[in-house]
C-alpha positions as CSV (number, residue, x, y, z in Angstrom):
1,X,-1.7,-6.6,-0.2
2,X,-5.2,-8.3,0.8
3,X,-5.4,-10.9,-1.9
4,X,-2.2,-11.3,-3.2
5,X,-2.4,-9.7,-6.5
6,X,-0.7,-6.5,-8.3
7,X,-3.1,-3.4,-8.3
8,X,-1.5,-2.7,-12.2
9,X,-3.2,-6.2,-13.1
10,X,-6.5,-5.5,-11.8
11,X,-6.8,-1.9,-13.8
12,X,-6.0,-3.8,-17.2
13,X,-9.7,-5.1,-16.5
14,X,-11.1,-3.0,-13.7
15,X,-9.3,0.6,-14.8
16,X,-12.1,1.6,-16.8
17,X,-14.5,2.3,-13.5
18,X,-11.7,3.5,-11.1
19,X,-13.2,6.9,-9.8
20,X,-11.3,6.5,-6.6
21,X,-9.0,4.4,-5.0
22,X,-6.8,4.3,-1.3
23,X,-3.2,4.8,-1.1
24,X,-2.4,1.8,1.1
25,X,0.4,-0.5,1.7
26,X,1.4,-3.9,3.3
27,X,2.8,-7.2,2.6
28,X,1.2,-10.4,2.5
29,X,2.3,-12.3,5.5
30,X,2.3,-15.9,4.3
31,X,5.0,-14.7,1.5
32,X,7.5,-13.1,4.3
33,X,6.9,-16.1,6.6
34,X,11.1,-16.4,7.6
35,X,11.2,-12.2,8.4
36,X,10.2,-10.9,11.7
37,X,8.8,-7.4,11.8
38,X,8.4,-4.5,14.5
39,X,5.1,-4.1,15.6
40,X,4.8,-1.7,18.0
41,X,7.4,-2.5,21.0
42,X,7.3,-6.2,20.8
43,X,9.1,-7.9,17.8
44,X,7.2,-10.9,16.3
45,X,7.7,-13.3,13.9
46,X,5.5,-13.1,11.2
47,X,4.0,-17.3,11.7
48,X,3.4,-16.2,15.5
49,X,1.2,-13.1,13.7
50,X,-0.4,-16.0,10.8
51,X,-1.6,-17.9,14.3
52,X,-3.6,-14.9,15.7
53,X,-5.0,-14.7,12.3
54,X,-3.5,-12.2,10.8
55,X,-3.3,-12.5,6.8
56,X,-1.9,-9.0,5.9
57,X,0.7,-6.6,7.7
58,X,-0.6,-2.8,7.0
59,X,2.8,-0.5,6.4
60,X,3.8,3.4,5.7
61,X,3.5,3.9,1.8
62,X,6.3,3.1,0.4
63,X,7.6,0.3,2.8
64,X,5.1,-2.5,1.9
65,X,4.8,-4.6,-1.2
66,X,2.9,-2.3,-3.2
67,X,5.1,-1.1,-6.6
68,X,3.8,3.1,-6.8
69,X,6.7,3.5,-9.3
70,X,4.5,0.6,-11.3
71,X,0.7,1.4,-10.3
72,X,0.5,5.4,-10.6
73,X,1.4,5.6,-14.2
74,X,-0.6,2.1,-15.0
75,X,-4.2,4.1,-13.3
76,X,-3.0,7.2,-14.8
77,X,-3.4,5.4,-18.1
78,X,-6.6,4.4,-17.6
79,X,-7.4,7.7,-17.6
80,X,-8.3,8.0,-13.9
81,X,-8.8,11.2,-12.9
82,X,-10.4,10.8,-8.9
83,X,-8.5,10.6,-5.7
84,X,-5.9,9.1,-3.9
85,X,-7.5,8.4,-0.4
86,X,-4.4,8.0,2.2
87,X,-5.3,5.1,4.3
88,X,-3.6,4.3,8.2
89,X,-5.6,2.3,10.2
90,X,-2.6,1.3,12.5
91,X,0.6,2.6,13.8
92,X,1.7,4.8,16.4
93,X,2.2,7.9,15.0
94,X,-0.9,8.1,12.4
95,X,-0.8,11.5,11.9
96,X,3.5,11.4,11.0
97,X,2.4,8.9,8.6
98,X,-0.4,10.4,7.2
99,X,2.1,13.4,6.2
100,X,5.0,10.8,5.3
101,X,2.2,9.5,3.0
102,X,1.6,13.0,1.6
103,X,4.9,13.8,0.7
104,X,5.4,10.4,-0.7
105,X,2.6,10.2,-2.6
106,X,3.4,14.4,-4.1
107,X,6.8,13.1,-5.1
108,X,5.6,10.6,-7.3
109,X,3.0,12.2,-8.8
110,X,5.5,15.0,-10.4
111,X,7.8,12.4,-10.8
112,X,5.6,10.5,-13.7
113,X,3.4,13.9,-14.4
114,X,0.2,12.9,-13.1
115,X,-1.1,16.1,-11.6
């Protein structure tokens, strides 16, 4: 999300010393540039969000670029064993995503066995 790469790539070198990592998710703006998205009650483009310097859109899990059906099972083989640190900096209902997030994150951990 923050530097345009897949999180499954980086744990082919990096997986090995995982011992925790956050459940975040977002898209790159620069690669949506023609959508507009709903940011709080104001819609804006995302080149008008670029201006004011923003690189990165933070979104609910599950609604951003990040692949969870790809990257859970890819840590899991690394052996990682730590925790999944539900990250929401932004939003207007936190706390409904935090719990969203939750029962997102629960479903795909029995989904692939990971518990």
């Amino acid at each position: 999300m923050c530097v345009d790469d897949r999180p499954e790539n980086a744990l082919k070198y990096l997986g090995k010393y995982v011992v925790h990592t956050h459940a975040k998710d977002g898209i790159m703006l620069k690669k949506k540039i023609d959508e507009a998205l709903q940011i709080g009650e104001e819609a804006k483009e995302h080149k008008a969000l670029l201006e004011m310097g923003h690189k990165y859109l933070e979104l609910p899990l599950g609604e951003g670029d990040v692949n969870f059906d790809v990257y859970l099972p890819a840590l899991a083989a690394t052996g990682f064993n730590g925790f999944l640190t539900i990250e929401r900096e932004v939003g207007n209902q936190p706390e409904k995503d935090i719990a969203l997030a939750v029962e997102f994150l629960s479903e795909k951990i029995k989904k692939f066995n990971l518990a």
